[in-house]
C-alpha positions as CSV (number, residue, x, y, z in Angstrom):
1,X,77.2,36.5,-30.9
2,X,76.9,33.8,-28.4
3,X,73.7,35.3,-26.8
4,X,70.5,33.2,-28.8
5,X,70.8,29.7,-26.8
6,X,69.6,31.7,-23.4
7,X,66.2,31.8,-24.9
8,X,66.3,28.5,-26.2
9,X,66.0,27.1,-22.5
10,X,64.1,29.4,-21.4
11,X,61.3,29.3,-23.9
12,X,61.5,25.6,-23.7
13,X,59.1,26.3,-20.3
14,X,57.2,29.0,-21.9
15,X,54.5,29.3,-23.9
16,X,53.0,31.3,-26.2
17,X,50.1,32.4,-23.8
18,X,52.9,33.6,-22.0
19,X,54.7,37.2,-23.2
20,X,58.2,38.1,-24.1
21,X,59.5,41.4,-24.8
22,X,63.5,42.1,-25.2
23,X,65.8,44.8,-26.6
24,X,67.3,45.6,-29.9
25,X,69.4,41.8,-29.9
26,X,65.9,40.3,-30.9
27,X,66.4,38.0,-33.7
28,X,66.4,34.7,-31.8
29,X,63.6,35.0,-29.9
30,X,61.4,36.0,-32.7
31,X,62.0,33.1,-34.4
32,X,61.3,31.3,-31.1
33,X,58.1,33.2,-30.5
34,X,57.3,31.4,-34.2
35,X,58.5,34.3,-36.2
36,X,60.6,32.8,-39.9
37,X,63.6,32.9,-40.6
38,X,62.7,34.6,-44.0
39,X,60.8,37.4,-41.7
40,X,63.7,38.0,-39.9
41,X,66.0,38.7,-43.0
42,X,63.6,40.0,-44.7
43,X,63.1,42.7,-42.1
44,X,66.5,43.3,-42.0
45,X,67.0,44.1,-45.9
46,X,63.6,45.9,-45.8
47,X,61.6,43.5,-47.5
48,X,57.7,43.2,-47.7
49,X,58.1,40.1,-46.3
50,X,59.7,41.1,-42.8
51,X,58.1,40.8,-39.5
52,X,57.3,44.6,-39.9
53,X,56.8,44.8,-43.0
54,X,60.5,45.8,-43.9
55,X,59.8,49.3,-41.7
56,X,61.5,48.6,-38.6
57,X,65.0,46.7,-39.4
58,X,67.0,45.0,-36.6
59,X,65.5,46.2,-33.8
60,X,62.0,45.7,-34.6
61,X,61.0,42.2,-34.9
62,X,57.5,41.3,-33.9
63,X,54.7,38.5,-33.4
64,X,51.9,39.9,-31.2
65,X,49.6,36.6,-32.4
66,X,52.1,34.9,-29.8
67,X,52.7,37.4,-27.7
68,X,55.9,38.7,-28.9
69,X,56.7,42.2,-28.5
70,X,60.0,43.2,-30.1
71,X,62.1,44.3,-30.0
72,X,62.9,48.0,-28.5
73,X,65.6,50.6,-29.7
74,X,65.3,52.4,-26.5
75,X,67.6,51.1,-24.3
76,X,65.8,50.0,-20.9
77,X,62.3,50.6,-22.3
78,X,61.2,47.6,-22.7
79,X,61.2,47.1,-19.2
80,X,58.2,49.6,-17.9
81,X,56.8,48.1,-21.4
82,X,57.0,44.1,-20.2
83,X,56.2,45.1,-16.3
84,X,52.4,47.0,-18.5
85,X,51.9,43.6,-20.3
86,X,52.2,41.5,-16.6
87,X,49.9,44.0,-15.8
88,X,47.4,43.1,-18.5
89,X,47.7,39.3,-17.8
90,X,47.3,40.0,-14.0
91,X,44.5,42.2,-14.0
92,X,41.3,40.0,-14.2
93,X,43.1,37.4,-11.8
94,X,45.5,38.4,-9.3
95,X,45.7,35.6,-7.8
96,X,45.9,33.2,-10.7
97,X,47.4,35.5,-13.6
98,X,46.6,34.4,-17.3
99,X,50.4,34.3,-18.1
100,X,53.9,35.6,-17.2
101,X,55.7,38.6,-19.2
102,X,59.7,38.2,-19.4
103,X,61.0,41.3,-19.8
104,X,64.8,41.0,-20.7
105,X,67.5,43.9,-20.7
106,X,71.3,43.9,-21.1
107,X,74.0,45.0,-18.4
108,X,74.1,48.5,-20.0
109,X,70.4,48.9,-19.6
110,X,70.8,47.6,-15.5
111,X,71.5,51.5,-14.5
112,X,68.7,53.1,-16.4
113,X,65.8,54.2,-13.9
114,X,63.2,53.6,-15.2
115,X,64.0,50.0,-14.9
116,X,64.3,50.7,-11.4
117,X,60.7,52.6,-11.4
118,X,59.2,49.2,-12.9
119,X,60.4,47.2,-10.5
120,X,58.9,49.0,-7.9
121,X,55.7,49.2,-9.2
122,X,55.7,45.5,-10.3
123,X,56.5,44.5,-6.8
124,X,53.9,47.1,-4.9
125,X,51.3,45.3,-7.2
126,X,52.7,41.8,-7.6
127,X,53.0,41.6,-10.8
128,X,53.5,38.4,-12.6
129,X,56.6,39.5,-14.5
130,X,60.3,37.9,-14.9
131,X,63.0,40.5,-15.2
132,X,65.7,39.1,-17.0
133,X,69.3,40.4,-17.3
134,X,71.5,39.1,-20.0
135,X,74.6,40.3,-18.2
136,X,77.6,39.4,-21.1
137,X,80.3,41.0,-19.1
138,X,80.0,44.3,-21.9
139,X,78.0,47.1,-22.3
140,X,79.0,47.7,-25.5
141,X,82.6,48.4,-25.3
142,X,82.5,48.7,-21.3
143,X,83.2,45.8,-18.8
144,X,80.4,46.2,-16.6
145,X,82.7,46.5,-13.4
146,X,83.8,50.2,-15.1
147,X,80.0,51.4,-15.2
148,X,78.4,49.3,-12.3
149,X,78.4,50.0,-8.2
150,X,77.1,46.7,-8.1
151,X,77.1,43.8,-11.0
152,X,75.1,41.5,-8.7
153,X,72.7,42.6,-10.9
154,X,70.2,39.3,-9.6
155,X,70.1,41.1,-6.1
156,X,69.8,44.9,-7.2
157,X,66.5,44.9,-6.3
158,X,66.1,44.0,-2.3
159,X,62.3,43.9,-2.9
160,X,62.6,41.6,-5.5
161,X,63.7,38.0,-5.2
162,X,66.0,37.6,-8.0
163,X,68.5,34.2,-9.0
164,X,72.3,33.9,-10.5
165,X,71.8,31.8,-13.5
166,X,74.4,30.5,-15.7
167,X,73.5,31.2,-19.0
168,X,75.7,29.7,-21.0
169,X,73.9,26.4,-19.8
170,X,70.7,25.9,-21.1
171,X,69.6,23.2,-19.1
172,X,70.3,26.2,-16.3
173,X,68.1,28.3,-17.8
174,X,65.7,25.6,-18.2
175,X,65.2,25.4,-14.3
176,X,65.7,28.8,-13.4
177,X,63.0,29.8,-15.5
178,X,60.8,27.1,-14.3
179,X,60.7,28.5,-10.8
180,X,60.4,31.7,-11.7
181,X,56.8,31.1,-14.0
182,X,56.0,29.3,-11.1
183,X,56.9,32.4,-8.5
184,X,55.0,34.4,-10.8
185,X,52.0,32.3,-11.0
186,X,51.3,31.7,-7.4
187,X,50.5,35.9,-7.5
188,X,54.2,36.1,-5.5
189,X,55.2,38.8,-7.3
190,X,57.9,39.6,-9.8
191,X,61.5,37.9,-10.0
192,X,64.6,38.6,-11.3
193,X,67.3,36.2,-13.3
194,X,70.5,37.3,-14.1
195,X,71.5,35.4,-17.0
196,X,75.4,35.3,-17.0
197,X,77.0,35.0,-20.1
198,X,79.8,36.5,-22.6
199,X,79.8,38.3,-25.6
200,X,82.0,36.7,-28.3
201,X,81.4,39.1,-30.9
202,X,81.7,43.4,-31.1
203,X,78.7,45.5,-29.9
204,X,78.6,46.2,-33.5
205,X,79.6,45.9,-37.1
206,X,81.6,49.1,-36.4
207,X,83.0,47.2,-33.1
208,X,85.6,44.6,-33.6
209,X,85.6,44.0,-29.8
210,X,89.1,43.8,-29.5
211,X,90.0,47.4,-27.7
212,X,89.0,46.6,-24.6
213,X,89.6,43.3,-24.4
214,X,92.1,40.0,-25.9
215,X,91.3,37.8,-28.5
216,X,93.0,35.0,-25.7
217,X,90.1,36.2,-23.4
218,X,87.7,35.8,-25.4
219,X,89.2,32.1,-27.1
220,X,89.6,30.9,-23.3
221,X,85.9,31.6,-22.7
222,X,85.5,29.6,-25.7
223,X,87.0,26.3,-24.9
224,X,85.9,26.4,-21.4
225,X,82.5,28.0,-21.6
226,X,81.2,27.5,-24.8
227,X,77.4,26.4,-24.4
228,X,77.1,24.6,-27.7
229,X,79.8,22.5,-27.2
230,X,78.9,21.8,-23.9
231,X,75.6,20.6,-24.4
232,X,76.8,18.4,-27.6
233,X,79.3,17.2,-25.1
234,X,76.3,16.0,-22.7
235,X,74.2,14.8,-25.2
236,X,76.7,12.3,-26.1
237,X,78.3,11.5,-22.8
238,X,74.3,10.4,-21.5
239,X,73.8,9.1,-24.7
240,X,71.4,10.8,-26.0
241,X,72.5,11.1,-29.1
242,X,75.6,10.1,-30.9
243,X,78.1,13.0,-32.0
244,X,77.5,11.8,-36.2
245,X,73.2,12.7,-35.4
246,X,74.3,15.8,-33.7
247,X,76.8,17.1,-36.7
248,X,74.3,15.8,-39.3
249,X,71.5,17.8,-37.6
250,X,74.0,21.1,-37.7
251,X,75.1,20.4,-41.7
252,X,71.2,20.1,-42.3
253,X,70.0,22.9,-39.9
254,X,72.6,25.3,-41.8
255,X,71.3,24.5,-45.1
256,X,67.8,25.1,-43.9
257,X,68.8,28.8,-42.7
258,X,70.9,29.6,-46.2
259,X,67.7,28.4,-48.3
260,X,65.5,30.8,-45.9
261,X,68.6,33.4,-46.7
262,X,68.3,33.4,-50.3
263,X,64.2,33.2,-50.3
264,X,64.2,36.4,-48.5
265,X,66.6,37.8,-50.2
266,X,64.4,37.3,-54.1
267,X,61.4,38.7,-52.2
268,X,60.1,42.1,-53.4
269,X,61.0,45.4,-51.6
270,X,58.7,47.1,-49.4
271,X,56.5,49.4,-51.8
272,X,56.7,53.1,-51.1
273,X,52.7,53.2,-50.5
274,X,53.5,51.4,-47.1
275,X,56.1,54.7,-46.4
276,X,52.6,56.4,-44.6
277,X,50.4,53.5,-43.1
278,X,50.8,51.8,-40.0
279,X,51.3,55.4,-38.2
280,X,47.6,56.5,-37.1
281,X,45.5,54.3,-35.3
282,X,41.5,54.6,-35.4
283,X,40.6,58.1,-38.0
284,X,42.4,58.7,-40.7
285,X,43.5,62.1,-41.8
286,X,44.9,63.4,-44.8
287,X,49.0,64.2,-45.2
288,X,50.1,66.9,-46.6
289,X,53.4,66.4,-48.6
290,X,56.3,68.8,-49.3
291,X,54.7,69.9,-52.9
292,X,51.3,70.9,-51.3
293,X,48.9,68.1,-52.2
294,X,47.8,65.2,-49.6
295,X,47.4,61.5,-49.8
């Protein structure tokens, strides 16, 4: 949906002592946070195999072993979520935190308050967290101009340093994000990046994403914007690599994600004796079901 390469440069300068945590368009960066392919289908189809066991669908993909954590279906929450994780990696070292937490959250999400309330508290306490905003011009089927005072969204916060980032470039994101780690690691305080991009696709599969906007808008972007073409562009034009490596690398990269499609899709359903674990941490007590007795 033309939103996955963001993450690609800006996990190029994290790492997995480092924390991410997004919103419900969390499939890329699991697999970037060294989720599978196969998890991340499986999940979807509800399959034992999926990052949550086949529980938690789309919005729930997860990889706490590298510090990945989801994957929200609230929308803003996984701001006041990501600002509690800087917390965590701040608290024994203020000074020299043990990590940064990026906390990302669309255009829609920008007005919810309690993003707002996590900023504050992040920047009272100094907090090594990255607020990132994938601004892609739509908040579902919204332009962002039609719900937004002000869609400077890098510069909301007045407390809060924050830099425009072009996110359809991921060299851009590359070095934005490299300042910011470093901001956050000096015990500076939070920072914000607004990563500007554009949705190509619907908010949805029951969005087309053509009723508020042309299919010559969005084509335009295309051809002038697109990030994948301008990066194979580069690559060729500095020569570093020719345009038949970087078409053979797409042919063989798509065959790898259809065999990780079908492998997922043999695996075995998620048994109903999972329907009633993972709920209660610590005790255990017994559930009483609809017919009286308890398991």
């Amino acid at each position: 949906i033309n939103a996955e390469y963001m993450g690609v440069g800006v996990e190029s300068i994290l790492r997995y002592t480092d924390a991410v945590i997004t919103g419900y368009r969390d499939h890329a960066w699991h697999l970037m946070r060294g989720g599978s392919i196969q998890e991340i289908v499986g999940e979807m189809m509800g399959k034992g195999i999926g990052a949550s066991k086949g529980k938690g669908g789309s919005m729930h993909l997860y990889k706490p072993s590298n510090n990945f954590y989801g994957g929200n279906g609230i929308v803003g929450a996984q701001a006041p979520l990501g600002t509690g994780v800087a917390f965590k990696m701040q608290y024994t070292n203020p000074q020299a935190p043990e990590g940064v937490c990026l906390a990302l959250y669309g255009d829609g999400a920008a007005n919810q308050g309690q993003l707002n309330e996590a900023q504050n508290i992040a920047s009272l306490w100094k907090l090594p967290v990255i607020y990132g905003c994938e601004n892609n011009v739509f908040g579902m089927g919204t332009k962002v101009a039609n719900a937004s005072a002000n869609v400077d969204f890098y510069n909301r916060a007045e407390y809060i340093p924050g830099i425009w980032v072009d996110g359809m470039d991921v060299l851009a994101c590359r070095e934005a994000t490299r300042y910011a780690k470093q901001w956050c690691m000096e015990g500076r305080g939070p920072v914000c990046l607004e990563l500007f991009s554009y949705r190509y696709m619907g908010h949805s599969m029951s969005d087309p994403g053509t009723s508020y906007r042309t299919r010559d808008e969005v084509q335009k972007v295309k051809q002038e914007r697109d990030p994948i073409s301008k990066l194979f562009a580069r690559l060729v034009e500095e020569n570093v690599a020719t345009a038949e490596q970087l078409t053979a690398l797409e042919k063989e990269s798509n065959k790898k994600v259809d065999a990780c499609v079908a492998e997922a899709e043999q695996a075995a359903d998620t048994p109903l004796s999972e329907a009633l674990t993972d709920i209660f941490d610590g005790e255990q007590y017994p559930i009483r079901l609809v017919d009286g007795s308890y398991v």
